[in-house]
N, C-alpha and C positions, 0 to 999 in steps of 0.2 A: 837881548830882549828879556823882561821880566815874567814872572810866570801871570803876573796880570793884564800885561799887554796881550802876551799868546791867549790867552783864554778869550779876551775880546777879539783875537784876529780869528780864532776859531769855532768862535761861539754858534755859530750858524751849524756848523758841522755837527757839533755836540747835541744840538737839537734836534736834526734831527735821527743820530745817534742813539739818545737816550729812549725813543719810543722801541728801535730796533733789539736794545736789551731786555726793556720791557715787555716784549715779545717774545724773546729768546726763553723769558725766565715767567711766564707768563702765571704756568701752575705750580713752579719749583718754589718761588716764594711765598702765595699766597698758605700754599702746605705747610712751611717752615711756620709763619704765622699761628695757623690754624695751631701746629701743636704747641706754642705758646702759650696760648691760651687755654688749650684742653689737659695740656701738661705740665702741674705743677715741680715738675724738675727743672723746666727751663719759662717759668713764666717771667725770668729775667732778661728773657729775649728781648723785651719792648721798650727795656730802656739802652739795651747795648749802642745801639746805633744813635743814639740822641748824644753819650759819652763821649763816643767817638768823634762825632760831630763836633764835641766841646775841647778835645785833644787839639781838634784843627783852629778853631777859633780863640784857643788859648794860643798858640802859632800863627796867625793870620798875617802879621805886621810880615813875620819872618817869610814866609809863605807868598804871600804878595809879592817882597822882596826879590825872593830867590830869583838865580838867573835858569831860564829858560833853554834847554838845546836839546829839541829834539833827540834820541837816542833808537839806531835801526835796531838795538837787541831787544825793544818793550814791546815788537813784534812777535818775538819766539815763544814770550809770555803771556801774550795773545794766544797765539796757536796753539800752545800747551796748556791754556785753558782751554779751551774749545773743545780738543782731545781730550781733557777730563770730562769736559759735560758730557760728551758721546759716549765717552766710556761708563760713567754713570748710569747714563739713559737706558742704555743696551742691557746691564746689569742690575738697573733698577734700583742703584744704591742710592741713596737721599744724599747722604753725605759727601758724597765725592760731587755731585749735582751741584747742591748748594755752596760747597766754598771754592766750584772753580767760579761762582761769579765775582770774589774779594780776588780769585786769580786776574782775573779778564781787564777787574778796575786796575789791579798793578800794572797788569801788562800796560794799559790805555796810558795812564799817568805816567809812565817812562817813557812809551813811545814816542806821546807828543809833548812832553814839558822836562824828560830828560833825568838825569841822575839826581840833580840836588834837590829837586822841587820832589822827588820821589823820597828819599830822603828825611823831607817835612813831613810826607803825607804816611810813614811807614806805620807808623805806631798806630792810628786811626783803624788804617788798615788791618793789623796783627788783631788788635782788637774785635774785630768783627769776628773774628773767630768764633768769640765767644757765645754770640748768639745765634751757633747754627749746632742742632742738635747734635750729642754722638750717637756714633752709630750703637746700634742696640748689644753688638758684638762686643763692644769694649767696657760699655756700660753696665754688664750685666757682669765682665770680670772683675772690675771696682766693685762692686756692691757686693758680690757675695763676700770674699775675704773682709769686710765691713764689716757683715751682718755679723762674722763670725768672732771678729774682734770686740764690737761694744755687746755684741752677748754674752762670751766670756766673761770680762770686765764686770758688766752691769751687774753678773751673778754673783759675784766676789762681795761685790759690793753690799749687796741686798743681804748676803750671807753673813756678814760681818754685823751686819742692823740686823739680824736676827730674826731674818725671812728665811720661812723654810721654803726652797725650791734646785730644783735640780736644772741642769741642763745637756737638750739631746741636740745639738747643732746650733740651727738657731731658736730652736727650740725650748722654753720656758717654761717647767713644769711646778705648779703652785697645787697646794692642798684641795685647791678649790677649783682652780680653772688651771686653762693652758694658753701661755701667750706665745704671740710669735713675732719675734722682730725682723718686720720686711722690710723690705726697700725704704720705707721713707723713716724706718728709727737707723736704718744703719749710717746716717751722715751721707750720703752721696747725696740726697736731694737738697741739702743745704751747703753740700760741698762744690758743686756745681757754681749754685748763683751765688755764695760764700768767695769763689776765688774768681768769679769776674769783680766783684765788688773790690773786693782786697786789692785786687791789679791797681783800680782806678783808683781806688782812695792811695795806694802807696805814690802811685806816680803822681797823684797831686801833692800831696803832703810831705813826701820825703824827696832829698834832693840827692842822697849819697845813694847810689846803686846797690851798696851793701843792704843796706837798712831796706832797702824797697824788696829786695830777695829777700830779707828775713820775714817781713811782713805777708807777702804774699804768702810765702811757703807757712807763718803759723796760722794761716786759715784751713789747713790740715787738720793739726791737732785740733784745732779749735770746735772743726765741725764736727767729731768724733767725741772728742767730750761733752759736749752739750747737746749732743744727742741720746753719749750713755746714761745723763742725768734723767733725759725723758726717760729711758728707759728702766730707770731704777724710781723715777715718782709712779712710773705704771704698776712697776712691779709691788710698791706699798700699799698703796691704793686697792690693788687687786687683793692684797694680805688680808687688810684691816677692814677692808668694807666691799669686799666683793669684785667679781668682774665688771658690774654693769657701772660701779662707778670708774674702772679703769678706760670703760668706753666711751662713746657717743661723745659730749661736748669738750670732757676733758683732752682726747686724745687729739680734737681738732684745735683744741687750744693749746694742749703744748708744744704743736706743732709751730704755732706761732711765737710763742714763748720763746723755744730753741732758738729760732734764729734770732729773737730779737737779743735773745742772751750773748750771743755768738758776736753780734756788729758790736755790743757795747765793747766785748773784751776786747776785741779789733780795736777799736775806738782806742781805748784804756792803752793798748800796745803800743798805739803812734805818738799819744799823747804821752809814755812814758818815754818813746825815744826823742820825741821833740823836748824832753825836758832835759835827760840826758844831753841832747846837743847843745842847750841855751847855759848848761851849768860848767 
């Protein structure tokens, strides 16, 4: 039996299945949502699940295809989702909440459509990772070491162009004012939706595994440098013409700046190994 036959001999189930998840996850997703939208670090949530969805339908023919057979262990991953969510719930953690429901979908898709149809659906699934917050505990250990990195750097930098300022952590100390590089100059908030992007553009664009790991992993450096460049135009800025021109619109525009800078060089990287490969 193919995984499209089982789906039409199951279909009734799944329906009404899918209200009982919906229920299950009633406020845990609409939250995840919510800080999408409220939170420019993951405001890349809204398109994660659209990508993933294009994983499976870039796959479909295969996917349809695949042979169907049931499997009794997509039950255990069942149940050890389940046991995440409670354990979340109890604990009050978001994170463990929200990705046992990418648990629950694996467990379901093995259960009833079996190993290879799981298989198809893996990558979709891995995906979806992406668009579920971290927890605030890991997030806050990236960002510091960040802050402390493109602050360093950006001083060097600034130092060298013959800005006088000193630095006390992340701390930025100029003639005139005092800047300070938090969370959204030290690269984590572009680093974030930076390497879900990178993921998908590698796995469309590149077909060698090699190249897709190197791809994704220079969206590191990438968002780290183009973030200490913000931080050295603020820095000038701040020099020659004061704080209040290193604030207000500029710093909300290089915010967007940074990352558009960030997908060109992306861009430029895939388009230098696709050229590599054609030569």
């Amino acid at each position: 039996m193919t995984f499209a036959e089982s789906l039409g001999k199951h279909r009734y189930f799944f329906l009404l299945l899918l209200p009982l998840i919906a229920l299950m996850y009633r406020d845990i997703v609409p939250s995840m949502v919510d800080q999408w939208y409220n939170d420019p670090n993951y405001s890349h949530g809204f398109i994660v699940p659209f990508i993933a969805g294009y994983f499976l339908y870039e796959r479909r023919e295969e996917l349809l295809k695949s042979e169907s057979a049931p499997a009794a262990f997509g039950s255990l991953i069942i149940i050890f989702g389940l046991l995440q969510l409670c354990a979340g719930y109890l604990a009050f953690e978001l994170y463990t909440m929200r990705t046992s429901l990418i648990v629950i979908l694996a467990g379901l898709i093995f259960y009833f459509f079996g190993a290879k149809v799981f298989r198809v659906t893996l990558l979709s699934l891995l995906y979806l990772l992406f668009m579920v917050p971290l927890p605030y505990i890991v997030y806050d250990a990236v960002a510091f070491p960040l802050k402390q990195l493109v602050a360093k750097y950006s001083v060097v930098a600034l130092q060298l162009m013959g800005v006088v300022i000193i630095r006390e952590g992340n701390i930025l100390l100029l003639p005139e004012t005092t800047l300070e590089v938090a969370d959204a100059c030290s690269g984590i908030r572009s680093l974030v939706s930076l390497l879900s992007l990178a993921t998908a553009f590698a796995l469309v664009s590149q077909k060698n595994s090699l190249k897709r790991v190197v791809m994704i992993m220079a969206a590191i450096p990438i968002a780290i440098l183009t973030n200490g460049l913000r931080v050295i135009g603020t820095g000038i800025l701040a020099q020659y013409w004061g704080a209040k021109a290193a604030e207000g619109f500029f710093h909300e525009f290089a915010g967007l700046a940074v990352f558009a800078v960030a997908l060109i060089l992306l861009a430029g990287l895939g388009a230098l190994m696709d050229r590599r490969r054609s030569t």
